[in-house]
C-alpha positions in Angstrom: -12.2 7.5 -9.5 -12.5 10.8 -8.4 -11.1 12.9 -11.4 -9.6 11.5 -15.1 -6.2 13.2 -14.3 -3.7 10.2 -12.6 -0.9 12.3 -10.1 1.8 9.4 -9.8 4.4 10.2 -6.8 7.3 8.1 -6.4 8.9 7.2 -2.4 12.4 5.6 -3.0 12.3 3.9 0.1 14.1 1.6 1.6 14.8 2.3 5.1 11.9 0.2 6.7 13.0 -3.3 5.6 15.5 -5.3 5.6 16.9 -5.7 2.4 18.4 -2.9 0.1 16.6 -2.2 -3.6 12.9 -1.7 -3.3 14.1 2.1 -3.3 14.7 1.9 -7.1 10.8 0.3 -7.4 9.7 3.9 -8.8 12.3 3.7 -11.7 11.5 0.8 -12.4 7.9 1.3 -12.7 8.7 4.3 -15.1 10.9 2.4 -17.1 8.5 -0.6 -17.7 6.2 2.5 -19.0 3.9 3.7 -16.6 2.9 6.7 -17.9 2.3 5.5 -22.0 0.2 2.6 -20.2 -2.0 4.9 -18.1 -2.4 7.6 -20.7 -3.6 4.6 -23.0 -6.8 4.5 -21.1 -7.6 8.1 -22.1 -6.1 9.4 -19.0 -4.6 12.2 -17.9 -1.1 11.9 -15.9 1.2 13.8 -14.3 4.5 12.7 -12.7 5.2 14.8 -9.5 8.8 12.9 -9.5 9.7 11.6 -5.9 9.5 12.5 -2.5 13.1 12.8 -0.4 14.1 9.9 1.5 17.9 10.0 3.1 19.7 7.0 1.8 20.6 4.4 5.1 24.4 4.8 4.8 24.0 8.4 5.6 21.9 7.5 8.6 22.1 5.7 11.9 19.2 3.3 12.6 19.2 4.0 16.6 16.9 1.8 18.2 16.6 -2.0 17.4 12.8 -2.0 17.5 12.1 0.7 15.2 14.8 0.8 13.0 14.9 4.5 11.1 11.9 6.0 12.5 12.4 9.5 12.4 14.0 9.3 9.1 10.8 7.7 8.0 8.4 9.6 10.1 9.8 12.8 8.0 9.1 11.0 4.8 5.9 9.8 5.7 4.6 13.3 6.9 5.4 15.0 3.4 4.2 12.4 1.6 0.9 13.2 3.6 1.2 16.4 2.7 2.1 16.0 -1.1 -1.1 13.3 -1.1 -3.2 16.1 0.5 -2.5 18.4 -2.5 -3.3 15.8 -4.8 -6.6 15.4 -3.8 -7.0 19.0 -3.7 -6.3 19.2 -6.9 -9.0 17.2 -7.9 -6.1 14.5 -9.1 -6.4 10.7 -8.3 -3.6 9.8 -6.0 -0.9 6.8 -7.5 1.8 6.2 -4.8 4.4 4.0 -6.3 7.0 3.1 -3.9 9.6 1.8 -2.0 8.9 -0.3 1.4 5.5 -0.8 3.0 6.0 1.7 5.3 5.4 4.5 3.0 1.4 3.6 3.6 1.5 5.4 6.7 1.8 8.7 4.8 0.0 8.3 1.6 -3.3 6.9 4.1 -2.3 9.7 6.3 -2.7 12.3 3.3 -5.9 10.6 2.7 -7.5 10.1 5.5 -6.6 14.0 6.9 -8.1 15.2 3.4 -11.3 13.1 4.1 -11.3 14.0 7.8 -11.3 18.0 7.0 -14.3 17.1 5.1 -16.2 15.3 7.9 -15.7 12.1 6.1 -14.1 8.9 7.2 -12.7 6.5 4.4 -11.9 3.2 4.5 -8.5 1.0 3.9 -7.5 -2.8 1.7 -4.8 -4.1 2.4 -3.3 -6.4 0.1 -0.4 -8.2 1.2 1.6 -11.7 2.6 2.3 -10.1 5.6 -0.3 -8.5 7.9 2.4 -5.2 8.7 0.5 -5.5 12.3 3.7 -5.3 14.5 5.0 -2.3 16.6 8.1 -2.3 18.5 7.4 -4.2 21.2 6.0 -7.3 18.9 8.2 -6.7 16.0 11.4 -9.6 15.8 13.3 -7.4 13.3 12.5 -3.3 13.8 11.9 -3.2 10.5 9.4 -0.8 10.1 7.6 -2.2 7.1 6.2 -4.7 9.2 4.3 -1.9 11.0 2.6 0.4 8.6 -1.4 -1.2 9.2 -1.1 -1.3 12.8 0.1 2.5 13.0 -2.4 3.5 10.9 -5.1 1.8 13.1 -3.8 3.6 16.0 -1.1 1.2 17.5 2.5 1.7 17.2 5.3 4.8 17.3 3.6 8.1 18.3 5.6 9.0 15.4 3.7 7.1 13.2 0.0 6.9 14.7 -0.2 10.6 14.9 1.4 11.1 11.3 -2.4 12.0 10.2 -5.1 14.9 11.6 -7.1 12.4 12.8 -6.2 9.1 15.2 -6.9 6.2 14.3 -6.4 7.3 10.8 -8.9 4.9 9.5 -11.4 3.0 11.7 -10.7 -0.9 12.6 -14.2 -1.3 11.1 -13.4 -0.1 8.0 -10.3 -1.6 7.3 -10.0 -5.4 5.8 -6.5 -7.6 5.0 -6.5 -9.6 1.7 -4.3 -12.3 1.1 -2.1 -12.6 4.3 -0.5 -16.1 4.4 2.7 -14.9 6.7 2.1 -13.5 9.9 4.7 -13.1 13.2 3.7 -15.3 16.0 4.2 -12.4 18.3 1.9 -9.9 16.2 -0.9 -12.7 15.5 -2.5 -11.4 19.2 -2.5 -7.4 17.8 -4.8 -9.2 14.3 -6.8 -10.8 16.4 -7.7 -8.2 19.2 -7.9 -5.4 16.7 -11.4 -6.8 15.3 -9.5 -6.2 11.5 -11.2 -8.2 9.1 -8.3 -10.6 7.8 -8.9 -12.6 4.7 -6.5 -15.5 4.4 -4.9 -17.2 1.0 -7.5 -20.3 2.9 -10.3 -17.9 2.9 -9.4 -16.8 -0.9 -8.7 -20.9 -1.8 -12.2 -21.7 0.0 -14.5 -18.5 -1.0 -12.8 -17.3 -4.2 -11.9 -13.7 -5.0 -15.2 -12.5 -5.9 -16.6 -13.1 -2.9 -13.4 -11.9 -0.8 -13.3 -8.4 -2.7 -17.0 -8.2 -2.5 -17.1 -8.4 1.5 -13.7 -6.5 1.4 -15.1 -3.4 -0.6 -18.8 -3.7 1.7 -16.3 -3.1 4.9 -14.6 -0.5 3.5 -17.6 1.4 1.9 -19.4 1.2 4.8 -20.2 4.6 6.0 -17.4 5.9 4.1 -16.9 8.1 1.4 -14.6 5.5 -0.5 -11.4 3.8 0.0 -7.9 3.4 -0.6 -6.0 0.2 -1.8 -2.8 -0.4 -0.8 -1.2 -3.0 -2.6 2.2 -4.8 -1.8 3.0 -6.9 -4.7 4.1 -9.7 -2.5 0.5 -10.6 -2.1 0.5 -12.1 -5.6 2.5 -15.6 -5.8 6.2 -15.3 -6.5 5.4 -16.9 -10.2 3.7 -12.9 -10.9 5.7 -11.2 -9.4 9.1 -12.3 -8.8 11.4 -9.4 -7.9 9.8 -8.2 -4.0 11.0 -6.9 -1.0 10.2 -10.5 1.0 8.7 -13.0 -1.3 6.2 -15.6 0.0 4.9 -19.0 -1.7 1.3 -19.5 -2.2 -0.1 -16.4 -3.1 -3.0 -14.9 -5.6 -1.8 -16.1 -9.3 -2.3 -13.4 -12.0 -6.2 -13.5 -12.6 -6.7 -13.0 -9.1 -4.5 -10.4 -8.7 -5.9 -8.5 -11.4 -9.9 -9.1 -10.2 -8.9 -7.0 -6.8 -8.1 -4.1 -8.9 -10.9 -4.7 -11.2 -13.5 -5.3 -8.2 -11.6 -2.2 -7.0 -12.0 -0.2 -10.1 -15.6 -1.3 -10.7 -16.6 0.0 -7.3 -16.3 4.0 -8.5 -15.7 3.9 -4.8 -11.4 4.0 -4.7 -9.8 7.3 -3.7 -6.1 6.3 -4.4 -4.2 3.1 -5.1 -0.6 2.2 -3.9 1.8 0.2 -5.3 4.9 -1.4 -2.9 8.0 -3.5 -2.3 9.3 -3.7 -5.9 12.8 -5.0 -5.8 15.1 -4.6 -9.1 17.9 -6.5 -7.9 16.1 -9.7 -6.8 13.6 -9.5 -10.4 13.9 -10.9 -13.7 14.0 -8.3 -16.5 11.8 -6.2 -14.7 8.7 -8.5 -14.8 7.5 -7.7 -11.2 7.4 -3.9 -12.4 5.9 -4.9 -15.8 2.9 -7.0 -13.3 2.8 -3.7 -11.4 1.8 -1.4 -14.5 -0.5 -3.5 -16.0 -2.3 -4.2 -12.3 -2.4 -0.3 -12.0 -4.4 -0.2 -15.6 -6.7 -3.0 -14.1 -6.9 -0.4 -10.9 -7.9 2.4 -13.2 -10.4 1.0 -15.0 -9.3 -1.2 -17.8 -11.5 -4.1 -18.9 -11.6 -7.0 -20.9 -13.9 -6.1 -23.1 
């Protein structure tokens, strides 16, 4: 970690998926007790309250393919800019939100920081999905479905160029982790990208040692660190219950806690992002309560 203060930043948003209540995940990480947990580890924290997203009944959607995208093109660029201060502060970014496509701002803050610096950083992706559409591939418009592939340079103008520099973070650099759902019509953008994808068949074959190993090796490589972004529908349903778009057959609760260990462990993470906690669909908050204590795991808390 770069500095022992945590700056946690909430995005209520909703706009880039299809189903309303992953805009309350922020609350609902407060209320589960984020900011007693992390200040148990002899942390610092700060909550910098939440960036402005317009609600979607104030808003039209406009076109099919890339439902909301200005609305959430202005969120993501001052969410850059909030991340940007962060770091400048000598804080350690914790971006709690709201829908996957929030990642195009807080690794836009990040990488732009890095980039001013001469330095390139590198990106893990932890999710179900591989969020490798654009508009063209995407079956819904749902702009959560397109958050790695505009970071990577493909994708709304809106989005790719929401950073100083483009790509934001090299294809080299960048690795999925736990995918097990992926659109027929983006499965040609996974491949031709080069992007490292670990399967839940690589994870069942290799283990997640091995996986986070060779994830943090691609990530580190020629970098100055990197940032995990970390959609908690990549852990099974059993964890983590109340998400955005739950999927069957993902990491069970020791592995989901070794990629923010392995994470931790590395001293090489400049932020961590936590996303598509759903309320409505959860069961007395349990999916926020897996997200707090994965955050501690994150920062630094062992075993022993």
């Amino acid at each position: 970690m770069m500095s022992r203060k945590v700056s946690a930043l909430g995005v209520p948003m909703d706009l880039g998926g299809g189903r309303r209540g992953v805009d309350m995940g922020p609350s609902a990480m407060r209320i589960a007790g984020l900011e007693r947990a992390v200040r148990s580890l002899g942390l610092e924290f700060e909550d910098l309250g939440n960036v402005h997203v317009d609600a979607p009944e104030r808003r039209d959607p406009r076109d099919p393919h890339a439902r909301f995208l200005s609305e959430i093109a202005a969120c993501c660029r001052e969410l850059r800019d909030e991340v940007q201060q962060i770091l400048s502060a000598g804080s350690f970014p914790l971006v709690i939100g709201g829908d996957h496509s929030i990642a195009v701002g807080t690794v836009a803050g990040i990488s732009s920081f890095h980039h001013a610096r001469n330095e390139r950083v590198g990106l893990i992706w932890f999710d179900a999905h591989s969020d490798m559409n654009t508009p063209r591939t995407s079956p819904s418009g749902n702009i959560h479905g397109m958050p790695l592939a505009s970071v990577l340079g493909f994708g709304p103008e809106e989005l790719v160029q929401c950073g100083s520099r483009t790509p934001m973070v090299d294809v080299e650099n960048a690795v999925l982790v736990g995918v097990r759902s992926i659109d027929p019509t983006e499965r040609e953008l996974v491949r031709e990208s080069g992007i490292k994808c670990y399967t839940m068949r690589e994870v069942d074959m290799l283990g997640m040692h091995r996986v986070m190993k060779e994830a943090i090796e691609i990530a580190t490589d020629g970098t100055v660190g990197f940032h995990l972004s970390f959609d908690l529908d990549g852990t099974d349903p059993s964890v983590a219950p109340g998400v955005g778009t739950p999927v069957p057959g993902g990491t069970n609760y020791r592995e989901s806690h070794l990629v923010m260990e392995m994470a931790a462990a590395s001293q090489k993470l400049l932020a961590l992002e936590m996303t598509e906690i759903n309320p409505i669909l959860d069961d007395r908050n349990t999916t926020a309560r897996a997200a707090v204590e994965l955050v501690l795991s994150g920062l630094g808390k062992t075993i022993l």
